[in-house]
NUGUPA-777335 format. One record per atom (N, C-alpha, C, O, CB): x, y, z. Coordinates in steps of 0.001 Angstrom, whole numbers, plus 500000, padded with zeros to 6 digits. Glycine has a CB too. Example, Ala and Ser with C-alpha at 12.3 -4.5 7.8 and 13.67 -1.06 7.14 Angstrom:
2
513190494310507800512300495500507800513200496700507800514236496681508465511308495527509046512850497750507080513670498940507140512900500030507870513409501138508039514084499402505725
end
This chain:
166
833559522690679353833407524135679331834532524762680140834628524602681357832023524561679883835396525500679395836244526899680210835826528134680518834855528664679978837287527376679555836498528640681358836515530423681627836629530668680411837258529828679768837765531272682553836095531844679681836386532117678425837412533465679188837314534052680266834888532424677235838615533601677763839328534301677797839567535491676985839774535014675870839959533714677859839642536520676909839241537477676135840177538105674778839792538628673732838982538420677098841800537752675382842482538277674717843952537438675217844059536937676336842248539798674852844939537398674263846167536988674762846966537750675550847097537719676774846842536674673883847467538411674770848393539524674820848074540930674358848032541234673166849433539155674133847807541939675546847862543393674836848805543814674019848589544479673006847901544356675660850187543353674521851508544398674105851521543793672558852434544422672025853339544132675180850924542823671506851161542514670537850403543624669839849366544170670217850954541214670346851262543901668527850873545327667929852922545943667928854044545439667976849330546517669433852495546817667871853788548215667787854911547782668860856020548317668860853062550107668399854651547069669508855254546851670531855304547730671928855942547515672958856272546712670042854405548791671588854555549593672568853085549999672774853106551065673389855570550686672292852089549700672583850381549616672662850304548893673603851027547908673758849465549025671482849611549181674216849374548308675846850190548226676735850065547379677619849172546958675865851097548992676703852039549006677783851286550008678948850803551069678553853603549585677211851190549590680590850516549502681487849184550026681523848732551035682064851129549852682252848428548750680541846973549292680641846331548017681259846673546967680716846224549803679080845752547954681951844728546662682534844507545613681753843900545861680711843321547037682828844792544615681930844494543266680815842971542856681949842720543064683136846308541535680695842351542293680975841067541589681921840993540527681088839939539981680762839452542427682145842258540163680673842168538224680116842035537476681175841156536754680703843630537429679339842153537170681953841736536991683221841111536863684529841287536405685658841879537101683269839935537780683484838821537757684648837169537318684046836523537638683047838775539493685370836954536574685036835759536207684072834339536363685042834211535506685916835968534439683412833498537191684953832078537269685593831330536375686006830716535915685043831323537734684959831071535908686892829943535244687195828541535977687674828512536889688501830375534403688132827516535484687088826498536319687909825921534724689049826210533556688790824914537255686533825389535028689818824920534635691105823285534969691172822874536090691472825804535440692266822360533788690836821015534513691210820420533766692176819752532806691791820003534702690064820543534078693862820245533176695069818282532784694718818018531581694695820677534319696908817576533366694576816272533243693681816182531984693026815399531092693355816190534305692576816901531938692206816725531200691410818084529971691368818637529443690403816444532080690271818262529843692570819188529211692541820612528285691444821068527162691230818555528785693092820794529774691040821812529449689627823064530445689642823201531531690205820897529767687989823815529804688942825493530591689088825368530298687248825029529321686581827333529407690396825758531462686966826370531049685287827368532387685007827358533424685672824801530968683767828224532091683857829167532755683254828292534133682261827509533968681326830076531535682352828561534880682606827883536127681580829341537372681282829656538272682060826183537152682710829838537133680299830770538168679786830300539473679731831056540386680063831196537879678533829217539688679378828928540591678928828986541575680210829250542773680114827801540372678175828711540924681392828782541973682643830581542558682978831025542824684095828071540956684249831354542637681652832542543236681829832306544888681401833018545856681667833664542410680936830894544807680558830949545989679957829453546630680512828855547486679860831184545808678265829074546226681476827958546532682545826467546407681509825515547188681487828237548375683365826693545029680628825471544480680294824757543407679877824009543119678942825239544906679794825292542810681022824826541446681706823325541469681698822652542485681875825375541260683299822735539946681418821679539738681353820566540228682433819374540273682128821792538648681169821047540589683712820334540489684859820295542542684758819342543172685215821316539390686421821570543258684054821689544477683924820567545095682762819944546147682906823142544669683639820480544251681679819926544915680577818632545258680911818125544587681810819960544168679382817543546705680089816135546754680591816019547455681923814948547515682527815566545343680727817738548261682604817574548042684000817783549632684150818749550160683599818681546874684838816962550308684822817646552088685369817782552025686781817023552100687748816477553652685083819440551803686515820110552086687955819567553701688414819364554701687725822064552008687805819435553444689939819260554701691131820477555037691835821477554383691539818221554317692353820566555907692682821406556475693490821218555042694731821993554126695006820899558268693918819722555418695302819581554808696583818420553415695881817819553269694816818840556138697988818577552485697343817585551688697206816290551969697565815462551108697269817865550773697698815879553033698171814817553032698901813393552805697061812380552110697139814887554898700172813615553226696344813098553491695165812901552290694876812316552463693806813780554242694259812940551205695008812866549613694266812131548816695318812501548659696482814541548777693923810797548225694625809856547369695412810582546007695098810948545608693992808147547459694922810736545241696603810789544209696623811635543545695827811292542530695221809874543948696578812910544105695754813961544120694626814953542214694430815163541541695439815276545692695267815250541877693458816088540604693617817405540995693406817926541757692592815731539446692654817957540102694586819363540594694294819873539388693543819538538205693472820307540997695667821071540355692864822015538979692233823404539331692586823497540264693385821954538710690377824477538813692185826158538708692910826376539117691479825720538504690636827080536934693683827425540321690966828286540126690039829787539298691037830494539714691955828525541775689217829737537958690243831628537806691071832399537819690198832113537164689196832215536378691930833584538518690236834622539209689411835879537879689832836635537920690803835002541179690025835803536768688791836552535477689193837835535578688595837618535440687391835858534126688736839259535771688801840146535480688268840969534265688058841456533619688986840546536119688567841080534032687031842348532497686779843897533025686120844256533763685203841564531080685217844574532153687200846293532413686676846481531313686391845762530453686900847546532927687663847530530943685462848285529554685799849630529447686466850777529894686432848505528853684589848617528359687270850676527974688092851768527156687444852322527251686349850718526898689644851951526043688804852973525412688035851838524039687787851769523643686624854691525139688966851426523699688280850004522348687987848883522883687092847950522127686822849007521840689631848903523990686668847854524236686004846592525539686465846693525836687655847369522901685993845742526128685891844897527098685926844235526918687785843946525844688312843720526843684478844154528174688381843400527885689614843168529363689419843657530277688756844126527174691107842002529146690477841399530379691311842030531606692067842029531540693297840769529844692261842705533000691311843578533492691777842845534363692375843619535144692929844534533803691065841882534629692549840947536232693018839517535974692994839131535279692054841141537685691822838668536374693806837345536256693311837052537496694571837430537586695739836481534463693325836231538329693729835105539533694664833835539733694190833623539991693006835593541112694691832847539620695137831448539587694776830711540852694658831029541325695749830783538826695680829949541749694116829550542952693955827775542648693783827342542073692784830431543673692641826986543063694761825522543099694487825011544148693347825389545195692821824823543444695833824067543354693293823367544325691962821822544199692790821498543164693373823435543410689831820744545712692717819014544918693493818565545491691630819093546326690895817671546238695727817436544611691452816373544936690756815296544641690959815020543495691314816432544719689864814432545528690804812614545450691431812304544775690908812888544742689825811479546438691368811075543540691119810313542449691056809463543746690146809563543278689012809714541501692628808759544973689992807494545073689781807798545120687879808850545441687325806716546544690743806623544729687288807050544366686124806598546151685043805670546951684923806097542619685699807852545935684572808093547601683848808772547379682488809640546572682154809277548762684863808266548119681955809361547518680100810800547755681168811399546853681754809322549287677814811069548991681199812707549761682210812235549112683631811083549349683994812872552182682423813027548353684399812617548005685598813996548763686391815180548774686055812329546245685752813468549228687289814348550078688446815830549262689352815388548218689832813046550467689767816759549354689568817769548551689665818715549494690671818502550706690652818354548124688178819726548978691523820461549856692014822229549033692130822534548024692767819628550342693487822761549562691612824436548997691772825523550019691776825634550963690994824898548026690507826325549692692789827116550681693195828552550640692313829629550163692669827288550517694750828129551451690751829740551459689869831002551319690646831554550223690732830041552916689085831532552504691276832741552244691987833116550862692734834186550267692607832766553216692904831880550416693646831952548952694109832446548357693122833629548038693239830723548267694509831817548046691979831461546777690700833511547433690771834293546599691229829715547216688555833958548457690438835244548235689811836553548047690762837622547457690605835457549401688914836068548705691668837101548192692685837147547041693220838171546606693746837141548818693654836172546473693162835934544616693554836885543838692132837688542912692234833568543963693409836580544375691195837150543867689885838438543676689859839091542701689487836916544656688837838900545169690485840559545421690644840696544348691864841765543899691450841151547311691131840498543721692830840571543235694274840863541966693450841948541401693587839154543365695511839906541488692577840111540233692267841231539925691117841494538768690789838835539751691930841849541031690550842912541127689181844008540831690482844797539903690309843086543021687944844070541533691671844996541445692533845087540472693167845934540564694056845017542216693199844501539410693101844490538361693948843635538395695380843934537583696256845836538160694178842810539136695541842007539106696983840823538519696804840118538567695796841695540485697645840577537834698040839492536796697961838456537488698725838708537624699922839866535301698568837186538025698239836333539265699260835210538703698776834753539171697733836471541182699011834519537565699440833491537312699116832181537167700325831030536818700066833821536276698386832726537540701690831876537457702675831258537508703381830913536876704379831791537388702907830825539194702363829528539864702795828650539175701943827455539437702073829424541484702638829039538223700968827373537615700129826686536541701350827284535968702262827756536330698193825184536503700995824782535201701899825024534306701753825901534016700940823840534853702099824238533217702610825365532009702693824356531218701731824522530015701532825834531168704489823771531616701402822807530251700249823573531070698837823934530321697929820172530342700209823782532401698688824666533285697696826098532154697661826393531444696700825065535208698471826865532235699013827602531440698147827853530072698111828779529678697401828559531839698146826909528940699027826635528053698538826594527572696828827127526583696324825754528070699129825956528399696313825573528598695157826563528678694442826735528154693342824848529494695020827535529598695266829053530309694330830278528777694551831010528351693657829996532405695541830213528411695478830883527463695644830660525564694631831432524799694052830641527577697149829412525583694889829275524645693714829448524850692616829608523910691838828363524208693563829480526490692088829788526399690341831158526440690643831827525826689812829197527773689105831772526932691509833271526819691419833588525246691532834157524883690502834042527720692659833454524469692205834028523246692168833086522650690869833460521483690988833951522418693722832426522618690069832222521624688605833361521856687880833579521059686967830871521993687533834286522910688088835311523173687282836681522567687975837668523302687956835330524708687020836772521518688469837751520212688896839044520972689127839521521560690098837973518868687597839541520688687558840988521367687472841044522441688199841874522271689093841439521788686146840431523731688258840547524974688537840766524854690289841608525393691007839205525827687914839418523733690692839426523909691951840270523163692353840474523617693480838386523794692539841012522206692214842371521460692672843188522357692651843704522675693722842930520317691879843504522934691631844719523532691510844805524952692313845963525340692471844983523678690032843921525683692777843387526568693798844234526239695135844180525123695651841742526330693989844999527263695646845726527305696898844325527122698077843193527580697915846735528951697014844882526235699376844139525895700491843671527316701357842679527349702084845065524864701364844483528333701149844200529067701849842679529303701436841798529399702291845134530044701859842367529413699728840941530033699598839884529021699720838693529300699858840734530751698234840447527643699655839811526909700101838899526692701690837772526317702014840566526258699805840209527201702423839715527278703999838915528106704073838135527789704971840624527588705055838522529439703428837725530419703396836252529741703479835355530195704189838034531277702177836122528569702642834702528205702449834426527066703536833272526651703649834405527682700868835354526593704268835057525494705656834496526335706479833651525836707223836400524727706504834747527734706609834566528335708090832796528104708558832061527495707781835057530277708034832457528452709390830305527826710108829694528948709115828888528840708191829520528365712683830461530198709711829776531136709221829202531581707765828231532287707490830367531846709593830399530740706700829836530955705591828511530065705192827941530254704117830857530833704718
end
C-alpha cells in the first residue's frame, strides 16, 4: 500500500492553467482515532469529508458537545529525494465529536486551523506536538509500516519522536 496521489502535474493543459495554484499531490490525510486506537488514510478529509466528518454539525465553541471524541486530521506530506519518497511535512489538526447518539451529531473543528496546518505541512514543517502522546504513538507506528518512506525521512524528524515528552 502507497500514499495515494492525486494528480501529476497541474501545469499540463494550455500550458498556462495552473500556474501558481496549490498542488496537493502531495499531501495525504491521515485521520488519528486515539479511542480506538487506529491511524488510517482517508482522502476524502481533503475536501472536509472524512469519515469521522460526515453526519457531523460543526459549532463555533466546544462547550456544546457531550463528552466529545477526538480524532487528529494529520496533513502528511511526501517529496522525493535523492534515495527515494520520505516524510517532508506532517501537521496534526483536532477535530471533537459528541459521543451522544443523533442522526446529525454535534462536532467542533477549527477551518482556518485544518488549512493552515495543511499549508505548514506543503511547506515542510513538522507541528505535531500539541497531539497526545498515545495520539501520536499511534501516529508514529502508522508512519513507520511504511519502511521506505520512513528510512528515507531526514533524522531531524526522526529526533522529534525520541524526545520523553512525546
Amino acid at each position: 500500500m502507497q500514499f495515494p496521489i492525486l494528480k501529476n502535474d497541474p501545469t499540463i493543459g494550455d500550458g498556462g492553467f495552473g500556474i501558481g495554484t496549490l498542488s496537493l499531490e502531495n499531501i495525504t490525510p491521515v485521520i488519528v482515532e486515539p479511542d480506538n486506537d487506529v491511524a488510517y488514510i482517508d482522502m476524502d478529509a481533503l475536501h472536509g469529508k472524512s469519515k469521522v466528518e460526515k453526519k457531523v454539525r460543526f459549532q463555533r465553541h466546544t462547550e456544546e458537545l457531550i463528552e466529545p471524541h477526538l480524532y487528529w486530521i494529520v496533513w502528511v506530506a511526501i517529496n522525493i529525494g535523492k534515495s527515494g519518497a520520505y516524510y517532508s511535512g506532517i501537521a496534526a489538526a483536532k477535530i471533537l465529536v459528541s459521543r451522544e447518539e443523533r442522526r446529525i451529531k454535534l462536532g467542533y473543528k477549527s477551518l482556518p486551523e485544518h488549512v493552515n496546518y495543511l499549508d505548514k505541512a506543503l511547506k515542510g514543517k513538522y507541528i505535531f506536538n500539541h497531539m497526545d502522546r498515545k495520539s501520536k504513538a499511534i501516529l508514529k507506528d502508522f508512519l513507520e509500516q511504511y519502511e521506505d518512506y520512513w528510512k528515507n525521512t531526514t533524522n531531524d524528524f526522526k529526533k522529534l519522536w525520541e524526545r520523553e515528552e512525546y
